[in-house]
C-alpha positions as CSV (number, residue, x, y, z in Angstrom):
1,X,8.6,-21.2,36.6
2,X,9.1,-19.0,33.6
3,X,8.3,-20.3,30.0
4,X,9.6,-18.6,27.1
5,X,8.2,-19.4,23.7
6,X,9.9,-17.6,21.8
7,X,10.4,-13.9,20.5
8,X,10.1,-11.4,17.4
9,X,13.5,-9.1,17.4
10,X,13.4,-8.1,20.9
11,X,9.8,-8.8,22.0
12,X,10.0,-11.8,24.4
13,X,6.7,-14.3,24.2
14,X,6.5,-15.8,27.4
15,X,4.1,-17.3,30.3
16,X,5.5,-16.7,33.8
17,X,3.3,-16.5,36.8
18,X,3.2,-12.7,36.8
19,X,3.7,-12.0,32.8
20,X,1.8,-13.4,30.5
21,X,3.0,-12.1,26.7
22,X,2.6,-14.8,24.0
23,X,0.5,-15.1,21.0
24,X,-2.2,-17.3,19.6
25,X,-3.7,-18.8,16.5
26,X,-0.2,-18.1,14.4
27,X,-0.6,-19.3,10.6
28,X,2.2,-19.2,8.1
29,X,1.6,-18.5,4.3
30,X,4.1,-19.2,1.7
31,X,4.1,-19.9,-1.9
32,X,6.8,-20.5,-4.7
33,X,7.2,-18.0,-7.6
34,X,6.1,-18.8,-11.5
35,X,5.9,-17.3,-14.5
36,X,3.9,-18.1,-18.1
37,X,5.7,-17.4,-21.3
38,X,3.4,-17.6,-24.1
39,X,3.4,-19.6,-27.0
40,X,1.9,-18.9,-30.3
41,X,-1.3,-21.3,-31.0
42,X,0.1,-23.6,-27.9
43,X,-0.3,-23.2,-24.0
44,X,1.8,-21.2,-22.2
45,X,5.0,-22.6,-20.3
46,X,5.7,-22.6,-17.1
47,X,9.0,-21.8,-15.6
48,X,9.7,-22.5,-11.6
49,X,11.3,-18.6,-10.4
50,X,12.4,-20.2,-6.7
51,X,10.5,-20.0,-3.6
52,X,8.8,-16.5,-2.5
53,X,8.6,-14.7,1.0
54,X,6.3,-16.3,3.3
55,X,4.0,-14.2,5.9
56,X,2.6,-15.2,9.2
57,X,-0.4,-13.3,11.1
58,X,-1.1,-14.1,15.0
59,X,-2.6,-12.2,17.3
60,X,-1.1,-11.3,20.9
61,X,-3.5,-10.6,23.6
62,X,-2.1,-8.1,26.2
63,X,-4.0,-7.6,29.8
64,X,-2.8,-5.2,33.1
65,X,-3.7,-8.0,35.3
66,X,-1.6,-10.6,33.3
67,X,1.3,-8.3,33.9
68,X,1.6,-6.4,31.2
69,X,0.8,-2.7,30.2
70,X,-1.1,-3.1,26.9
71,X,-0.8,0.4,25.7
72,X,3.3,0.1,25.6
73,X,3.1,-3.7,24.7
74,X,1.3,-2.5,21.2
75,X,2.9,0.7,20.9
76,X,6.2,-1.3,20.6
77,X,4.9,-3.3,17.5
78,X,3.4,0.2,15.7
79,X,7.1,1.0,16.7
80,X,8.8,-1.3,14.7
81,X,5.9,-1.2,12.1
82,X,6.7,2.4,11.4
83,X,10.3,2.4,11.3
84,X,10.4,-0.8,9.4
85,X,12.6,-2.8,11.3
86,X,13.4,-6.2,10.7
87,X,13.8,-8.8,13.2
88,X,13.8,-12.5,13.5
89,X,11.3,-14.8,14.4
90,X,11.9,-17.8,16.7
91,X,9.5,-20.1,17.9
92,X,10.7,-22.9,20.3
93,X,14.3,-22.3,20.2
94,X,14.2,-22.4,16.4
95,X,14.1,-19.9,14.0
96,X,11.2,-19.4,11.3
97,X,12.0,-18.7,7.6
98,X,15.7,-17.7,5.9
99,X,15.9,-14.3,7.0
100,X,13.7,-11.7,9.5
101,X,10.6,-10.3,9.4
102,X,8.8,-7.0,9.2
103,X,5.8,-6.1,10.2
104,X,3.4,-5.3,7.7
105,X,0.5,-4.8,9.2
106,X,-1.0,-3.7,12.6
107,X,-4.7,-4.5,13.6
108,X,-5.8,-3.1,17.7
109,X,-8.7,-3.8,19.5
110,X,-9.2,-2.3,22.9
111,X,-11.7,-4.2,25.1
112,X,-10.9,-2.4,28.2
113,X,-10.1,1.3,29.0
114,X,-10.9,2.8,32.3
115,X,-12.6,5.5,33.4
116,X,-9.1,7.8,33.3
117,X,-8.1,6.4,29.4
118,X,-6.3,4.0,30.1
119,X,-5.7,0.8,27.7
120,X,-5.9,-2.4,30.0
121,X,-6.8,-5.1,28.1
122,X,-6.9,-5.3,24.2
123,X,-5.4,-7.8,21.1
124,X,-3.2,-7.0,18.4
125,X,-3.4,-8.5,15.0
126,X,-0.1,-9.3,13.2
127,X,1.2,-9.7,10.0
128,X,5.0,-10.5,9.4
129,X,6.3,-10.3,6.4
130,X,9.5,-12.3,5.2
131,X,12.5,-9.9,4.4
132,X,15.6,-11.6,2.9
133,X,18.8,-9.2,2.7
C-alpha cells in the first residue's frame, strides 16, 4: 500500500513497501518585515512592511536497500539547486506558503559507499527558500 506524503516540484515523498523517499525533522521559519524611522531626541517608529519569505530545512535520508539510488536521488536536488528552479511544496495534499520554493542550500553526507564508489546510503540537508513571482 503506497503512501504519498507529499512532494517538492517533481520529487515525490513517499513510503511504499519497496521505496522509501520522504523526509524528516522539517521546520519552517518565517518572520514579518519592519522598518525604524528615526526621530530626533524620541525613539524610533515602527512601521509593519508585510509579511517576509519563509524558509524550511528537512533532511531526506536516501538508502539502495530502501529502493532508492542515493547518488541520483541527491544529484536531483544539486540539480534544481544549480539551475534555480522553483517548485512547490505540498505536504499532505496541501500546499505550503503563497508561492514555490528554491532551494538554497544543499548539505550531503555519505554514510555508505562500497568498495567500487558507489553512494548507497547517505542524508541530504535542505533549505527551501520561499520565492513569490
Amino acid at each position: 500500500m503506497a503512501a504519498k506524503i507529499g512532494s517538492y516540484g517533481n520529487i515525490a515523498f513517499v513510503v511504499t513497501p519497496k521505496v522509501i523517499r520522504t523526509f524528516r525533522e522539517l521546520t519552517r521559519s518565517s518572520a514579518s518585515r519592519w522598518a525604524d524611522h528615526e526621530i530626533m531626541l524620541k525613539k524610533p517608529k515602527s512601521q509593519f512592511l508585510g509579511p517576509g519569505l519563509d524558509t524550511v530545512t528537512f533532511t531526506m535520508y536516501f538508502a539502495a536497500w530502501h529502493g532508492t539510488n542515493p547518488r541520483k536521488e541527491m544529484d536531483k536536488l544539486v540539480d534544481w539547486d544549480r539551475k534555480g528552479k522553483a517548485g512547490a511544496l505540498t505536504i499532505g495534499g496541501k500546499k505550503l506558503g503563497v508561492g514555490l520554493w528554491v532551494v538554497t542550500g544543499l548539505e550531503q553526507a555519505w554514510t555508505h559507499v562500497d568498495n567500487r564508489g558507489n553512494l548507497l546510503s547517505g542524508t541530504i540537508n535542505i533549505t527551501l527558500k520561499e520565492y513569490v513571482k
